[in-house]
N, C-alpha and C positions, 0 to 999 in steps of 0.2 A: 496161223494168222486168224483173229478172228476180228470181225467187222461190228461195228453196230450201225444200225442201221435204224431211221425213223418210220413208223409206223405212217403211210399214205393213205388210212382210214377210207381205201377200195378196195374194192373187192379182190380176192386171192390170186386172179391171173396179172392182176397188174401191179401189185407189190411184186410178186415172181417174174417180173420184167425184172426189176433192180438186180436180183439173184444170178437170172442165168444170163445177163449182159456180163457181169464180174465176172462170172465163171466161166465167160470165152476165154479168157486171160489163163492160159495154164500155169495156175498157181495154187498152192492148196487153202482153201479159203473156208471158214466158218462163218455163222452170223448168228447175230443176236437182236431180234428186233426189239426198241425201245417206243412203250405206249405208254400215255396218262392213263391208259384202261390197262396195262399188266403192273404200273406203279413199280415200274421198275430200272427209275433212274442207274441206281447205284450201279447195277449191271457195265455203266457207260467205262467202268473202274479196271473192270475184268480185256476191255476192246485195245485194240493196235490202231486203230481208227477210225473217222463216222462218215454216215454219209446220210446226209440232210434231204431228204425225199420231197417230190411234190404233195401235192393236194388244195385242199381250199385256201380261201384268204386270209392273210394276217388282219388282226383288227385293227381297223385304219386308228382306232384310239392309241395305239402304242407308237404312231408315228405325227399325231397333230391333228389328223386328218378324221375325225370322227363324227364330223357333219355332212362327210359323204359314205357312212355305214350303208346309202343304200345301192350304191353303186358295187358292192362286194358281193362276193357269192362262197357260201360254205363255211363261213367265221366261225372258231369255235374258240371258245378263250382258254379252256382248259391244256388245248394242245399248245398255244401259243405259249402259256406259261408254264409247262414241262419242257417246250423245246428250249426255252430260255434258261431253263435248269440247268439243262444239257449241255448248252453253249458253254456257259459258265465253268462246267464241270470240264469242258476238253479243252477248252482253253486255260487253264490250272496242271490240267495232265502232259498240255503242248502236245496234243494228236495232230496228227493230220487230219482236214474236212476236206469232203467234197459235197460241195449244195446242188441243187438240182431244182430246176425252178422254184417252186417256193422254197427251197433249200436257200437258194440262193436270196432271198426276198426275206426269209426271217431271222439271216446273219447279217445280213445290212441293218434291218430296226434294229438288231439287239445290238449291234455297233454304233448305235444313234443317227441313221439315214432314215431317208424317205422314199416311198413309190407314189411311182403314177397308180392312182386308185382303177381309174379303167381307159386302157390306151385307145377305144374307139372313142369315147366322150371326149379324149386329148387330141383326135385328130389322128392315130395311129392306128391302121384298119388292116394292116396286114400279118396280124401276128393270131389270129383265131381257128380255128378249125374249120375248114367248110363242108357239109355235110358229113360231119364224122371223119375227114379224112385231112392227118396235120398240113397245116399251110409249109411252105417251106422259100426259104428266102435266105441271102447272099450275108457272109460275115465280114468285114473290114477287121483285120488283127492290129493289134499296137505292136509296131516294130520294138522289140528288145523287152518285150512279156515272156513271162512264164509260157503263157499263153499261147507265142509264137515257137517257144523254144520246143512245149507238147506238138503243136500242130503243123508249126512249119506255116511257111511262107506262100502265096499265092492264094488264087480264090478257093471260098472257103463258101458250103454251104448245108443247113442244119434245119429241123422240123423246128413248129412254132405252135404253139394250143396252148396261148395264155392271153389273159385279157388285162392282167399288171406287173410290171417291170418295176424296176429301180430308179429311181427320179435324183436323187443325192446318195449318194456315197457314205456308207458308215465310216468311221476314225479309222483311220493304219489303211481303207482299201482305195485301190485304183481300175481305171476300166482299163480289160485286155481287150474286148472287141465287144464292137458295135454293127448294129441290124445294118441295111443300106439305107434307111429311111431315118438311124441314128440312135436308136433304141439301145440301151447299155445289155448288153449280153452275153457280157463273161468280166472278170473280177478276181484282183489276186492281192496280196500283200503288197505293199508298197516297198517296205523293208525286211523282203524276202529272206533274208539273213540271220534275223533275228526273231524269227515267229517259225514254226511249225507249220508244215505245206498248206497251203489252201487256195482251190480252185472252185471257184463259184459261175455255174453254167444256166442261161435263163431257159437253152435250151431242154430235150427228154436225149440225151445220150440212149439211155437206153431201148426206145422205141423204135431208133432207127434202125430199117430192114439193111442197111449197105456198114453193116461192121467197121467193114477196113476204111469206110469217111474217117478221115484222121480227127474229126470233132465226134467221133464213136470211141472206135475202137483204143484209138491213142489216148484218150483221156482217162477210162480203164485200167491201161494197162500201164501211165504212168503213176496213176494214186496209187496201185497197189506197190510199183516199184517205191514207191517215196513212202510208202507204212512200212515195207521192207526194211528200207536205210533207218526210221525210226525206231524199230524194234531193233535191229542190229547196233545201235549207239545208244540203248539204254542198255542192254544189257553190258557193252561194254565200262558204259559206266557202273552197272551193280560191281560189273566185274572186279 
């Protein structure tokens, strides 16, 4: 199985967060990270499925919002318009995604939605990190999601170190769960049926010290389950 994976333009321990989260999951896994610095779209050709990494901001020019460029932090446009390459390309292939805060943030623009540019200036002050150490705060699940069926039912609670969410919805997506303060925080197909898995988390899965958190470890270990079913029904189809 081999993964692509976007390039989080940080430093080497904390892309290898992404790695050895997946590789709790006893599954044989490969990866291939995808950069505008290795110019190495086409790679996305050779993957089973992607997975949309954090890092800096999208540029608010790609969603309306370009008169508050200074409320952003880390905008690089080159990445935004490789990752948009990318989108393109696995939605054509019908991979399975999983987004990962701005994973999750630059599938909503390329879907034609919008974010809150910056949630403290919106009036939402619990999503940041305080002194280096992630805030952490309660999920509300949408009964009868994806979302519920990965994590299951009851309270539900997940790390937070971002300063911009999801304000509208791109085309085909719906929210699986929300902050307690209402913040959109997870995101799936609407018409589950007919699209190729996708689970969009505004949380860091992979950051979290407690694994078995069913918003950890269960999210893991069901993308890879559902690249599994993907690669096993294309090949039936070659078949």
């Amino acid at each position: 199985m081999l993964l692509a994976i976007t390039d989080n333009l940080r430093p080497k321990p904390v892309f290898e967060n992404y790695l050895k989260w997946i590789r709790r999951v006893d599954a044989p896994v490969e990866f291939v990270k995808l950069s505008y610095h290795l110019k190495n779209a086409d790679r996305l050709k050779d993957a089973d499925g992607l997975i949309l990494t954090g890092g800096g901001d999208v540029h608010p020019a790609l969603y309306g919002k370009e008169d508050q460029i200074e409320l952003t932090e880390e905008v690089n446009e080159m990445r935004d318009a490789f990752e948009f390459e990318i989108l393109e390309q696995a939605l054509e292939l019908d991979l399975p995604i999983l987004g990962i805060c701005r994973g999750m943030q630059i599938m909503t623009v390329f879907l034609g939605g919008t974010l809150i540019v910056d949630l403290p200036t919106a009036g939402f002050r619990n999503h940041v990190e305080r002194d280096g150490i992630d805030h952490r705060h309660s999920l509300e699940v949408v009964p009868g999601s994806l979302f519920e069926a990965i994590a299951g039912t009851g309270a539900k609670r997940v790390n937070s170190t971002h300063h911009q969410a999801v304000e509208n919805l791109g085309k085909g997506l719906m929210v699986s769960a929300r902050s307690d303060d209402g913040v959109i925080e997870a995101a799936e197909w609407v018409m589950k049926d007919r699209m190729p898995f996708l689970l969009l988390v505004q949380w860091h899965p992979e950051r979290m010290a407690d694994f078995d958190n069913p918003c950890s470890g269960f999210v893991a270990e069901h993308f890879l389950r559902e690249v599994q079913v993907s690669v096993n029904d294309k090949m039936t189809t070659r078949g």
